[in-house]
C-alpha positions in Angstrom: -27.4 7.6 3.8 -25.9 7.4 7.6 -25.9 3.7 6.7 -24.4 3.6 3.6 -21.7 5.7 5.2 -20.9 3.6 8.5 -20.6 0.1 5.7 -18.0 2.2 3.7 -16.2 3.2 7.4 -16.3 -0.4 8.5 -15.3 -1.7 5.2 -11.9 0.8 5.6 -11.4 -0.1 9.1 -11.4 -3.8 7.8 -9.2 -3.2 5.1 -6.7 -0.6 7.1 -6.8 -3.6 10.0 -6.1 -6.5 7.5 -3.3 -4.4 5.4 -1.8 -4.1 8.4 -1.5 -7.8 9.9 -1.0 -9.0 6.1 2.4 -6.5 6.2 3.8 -8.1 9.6 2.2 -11.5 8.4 0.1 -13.4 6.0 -3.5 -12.7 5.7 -5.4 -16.2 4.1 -9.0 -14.8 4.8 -10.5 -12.8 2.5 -7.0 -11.8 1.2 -8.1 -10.2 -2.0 -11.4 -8.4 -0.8 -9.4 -6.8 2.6 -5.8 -6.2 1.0 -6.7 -4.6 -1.7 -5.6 -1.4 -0.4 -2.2 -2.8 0.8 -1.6 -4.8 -2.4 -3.0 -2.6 -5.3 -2.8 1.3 -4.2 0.2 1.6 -2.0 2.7 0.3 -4.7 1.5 2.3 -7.3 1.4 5.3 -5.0 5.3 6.1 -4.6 4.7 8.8 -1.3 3.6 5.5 0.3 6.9 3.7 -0.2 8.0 2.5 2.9 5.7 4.2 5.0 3.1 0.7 4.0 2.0 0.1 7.9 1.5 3.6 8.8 -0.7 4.1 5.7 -3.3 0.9 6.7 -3.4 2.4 10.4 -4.4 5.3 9.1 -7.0 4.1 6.5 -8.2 2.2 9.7 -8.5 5.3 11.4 -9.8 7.2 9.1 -12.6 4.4 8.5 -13.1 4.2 12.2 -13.3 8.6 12.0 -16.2 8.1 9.5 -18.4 5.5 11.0 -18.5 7.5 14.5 -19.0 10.8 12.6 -21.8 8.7 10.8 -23.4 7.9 14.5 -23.5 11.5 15.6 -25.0 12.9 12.6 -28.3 11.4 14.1 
């Protein structure tokens, strides 16, 4: 489970990370797979309006938050 855990934390961070280069600039790599946070939920969310880098920092974060949380739960 602590596994399954730090893959859905690393696959946030990715995504948060990516989101965030692909709003200053284009992302070719993986585009679909990485921005699908940044190009599918934050338009339909309208809180997240204008507030698009701030919200893949913090899905970074927070994907970074649950793969060290995953390591201490040893």
């Amino acid at each position: 489970m602590r596994k399954a855990i730090q893959l859905v934390g690393l696959i946030l961070a990715l995504q948060g990370i990516s989101g965030a280069i692909d709003h200053v600039a284009a992302q070719p790599i993986f585009g679909f797979l990485l921005n699908f946070f940044n190009r599918v939920i934050i338009p339909r969310v309208d809180a997240l309006a204008g507030y698009e880098l701030f919200a893949n920092l913090s899905l970074a974060a927070l994907g970074v938050v649950l793969i060290l949380a995953a390591e201490r739960a040893r």
